[in-house]
N, C-alpha and C positions, 0 to 999 in steps of 0.2 A: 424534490425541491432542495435547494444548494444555496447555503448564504455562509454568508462572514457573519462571524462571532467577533462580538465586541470581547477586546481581552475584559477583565472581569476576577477578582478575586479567587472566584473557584475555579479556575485554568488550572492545570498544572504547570511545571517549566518543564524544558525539556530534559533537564541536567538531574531531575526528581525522576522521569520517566525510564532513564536508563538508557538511551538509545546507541547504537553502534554506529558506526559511518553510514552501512548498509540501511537501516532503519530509519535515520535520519534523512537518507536518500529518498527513500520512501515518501516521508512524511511531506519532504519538498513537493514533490513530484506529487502527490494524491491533491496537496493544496494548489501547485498551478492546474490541474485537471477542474478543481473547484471553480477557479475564478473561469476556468473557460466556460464551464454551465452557466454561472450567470451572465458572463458576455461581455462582462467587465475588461474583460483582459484579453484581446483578440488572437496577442501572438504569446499566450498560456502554451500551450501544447510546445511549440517551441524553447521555452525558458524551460519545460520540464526536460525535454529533451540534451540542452544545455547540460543541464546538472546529472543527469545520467553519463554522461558520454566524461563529463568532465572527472566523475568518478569510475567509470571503468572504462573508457576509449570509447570510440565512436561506433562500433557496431557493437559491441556487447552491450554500451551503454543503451543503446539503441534499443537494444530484445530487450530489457530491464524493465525500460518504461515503457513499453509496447506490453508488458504484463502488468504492470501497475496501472495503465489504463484499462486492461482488460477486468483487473480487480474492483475499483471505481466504478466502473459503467455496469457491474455485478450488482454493486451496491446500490446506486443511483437506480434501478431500474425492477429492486427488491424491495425498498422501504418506499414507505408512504409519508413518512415524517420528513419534516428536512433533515438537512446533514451543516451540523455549523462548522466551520472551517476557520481558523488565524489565517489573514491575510500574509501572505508568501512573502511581498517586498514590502514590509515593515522590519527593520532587525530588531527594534524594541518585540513587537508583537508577538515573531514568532518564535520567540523564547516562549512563549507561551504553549499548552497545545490544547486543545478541546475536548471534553468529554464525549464529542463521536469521535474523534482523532485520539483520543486516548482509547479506546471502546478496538479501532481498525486498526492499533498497533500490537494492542492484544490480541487479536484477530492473527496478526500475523507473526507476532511471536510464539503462538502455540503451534500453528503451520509449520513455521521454521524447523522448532523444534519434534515436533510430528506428535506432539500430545493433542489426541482427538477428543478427550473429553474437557480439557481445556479450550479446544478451538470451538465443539458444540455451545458451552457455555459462553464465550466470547459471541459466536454467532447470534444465538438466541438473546442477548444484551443489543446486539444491534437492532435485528428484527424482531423483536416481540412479538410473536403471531403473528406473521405476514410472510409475504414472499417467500418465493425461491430459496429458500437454505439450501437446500444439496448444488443449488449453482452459485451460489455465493462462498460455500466451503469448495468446491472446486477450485475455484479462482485464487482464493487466499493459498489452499496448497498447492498449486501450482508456482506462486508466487514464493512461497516459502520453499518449494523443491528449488527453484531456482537460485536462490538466495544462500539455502545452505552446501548448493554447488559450487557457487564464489566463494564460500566460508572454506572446503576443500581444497582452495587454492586452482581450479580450472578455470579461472577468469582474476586478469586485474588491471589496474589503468594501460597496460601493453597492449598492442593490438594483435593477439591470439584470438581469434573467431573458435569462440565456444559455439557455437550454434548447433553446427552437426554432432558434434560429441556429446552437446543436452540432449538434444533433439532423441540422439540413441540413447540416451541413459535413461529417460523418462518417459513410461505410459500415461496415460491419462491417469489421474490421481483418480485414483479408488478408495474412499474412507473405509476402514476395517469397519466402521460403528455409521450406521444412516444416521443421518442428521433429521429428526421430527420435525 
């Protein structure tokens, strides 16, 4: 289950959260995947697409959100709780960000960074006993492989197709540490 969060005193902002461009991207992108679950938002998928593309060209922006949806539909299909989301086309709102949206920024700032016992604990705040963790960390560090690929400078708003070159740089992420 997927809903909007009423902003609400105990939000954070985003400018408290720390975010990069890249993370920021993210956070756009994970909240139009939101509105698309609930149904609200028909051409969701699209507007995240937008903002991908808008920040790294049109085909890399492209594989970006084509992993941050693959992250999301991890998520959405591991927990049993809802996931509350800031609505995306509010710009008061999503200055805001939500404690599962603060929760899957951690999530993927520990990926990024490749700290696995930060990403377990991040994990296990999402799902509390439930679900899939090993394909839920999967997906985060794949997302963060990719992410601190663009950080390397092989991807930027230019249209150089990173694809093949990720594509060879990365196995299937294999956590040193199982995720319980």
């Amino acid at each position: 289950m997927i809903r909007g969060a009423k902003t609400n005193d105990s939000a954070a902002y985003t400018q408290h959260c720390q975010l990069d461009t890249l993370e920021t991207l993210v956070l756009d992108c994970m909240r139009w995947f939101c509105m698309s679950y609930c149904g609200s938002e028909p051409a969701a998928y699209e507007r995240a697409l937008e903002s991908g593309r808008a920040v790294l060209g049109a085909q890399n922006g492209a594989i970006c959100v084509a992993i941050i949806s693959d992250f999301m539909a991890s998520i959405r299909n591991n927990r049993s709780t809802g996931f509350n989301f800031v609505m995306p086309c509010c710009e008061i709102c999503r200055r805001k960000v939500s404690q599962d949206e603060n929760i899957a920024m951690w999530m993927l700032k520990a990926a990024r960074s490749g700290e696995m016992d930060e990403l377990e604990r991040a994990t296990n705040a999402m799902l509390p006993a439930e679900g899939n963790q090993p394909e839920v960390v999967k997906t985060a560090l794949r997302l963060g492989i990719f992410l601190r690929y663009v950080d390397q400078g092989h991807c930027s708003s230019q249209e150089g197709d990173i694809a093949a070159d990720w594509r060879d740089s990365i196995s299937e992420p294999s956590p040193s540490k199982q995720i319980h």
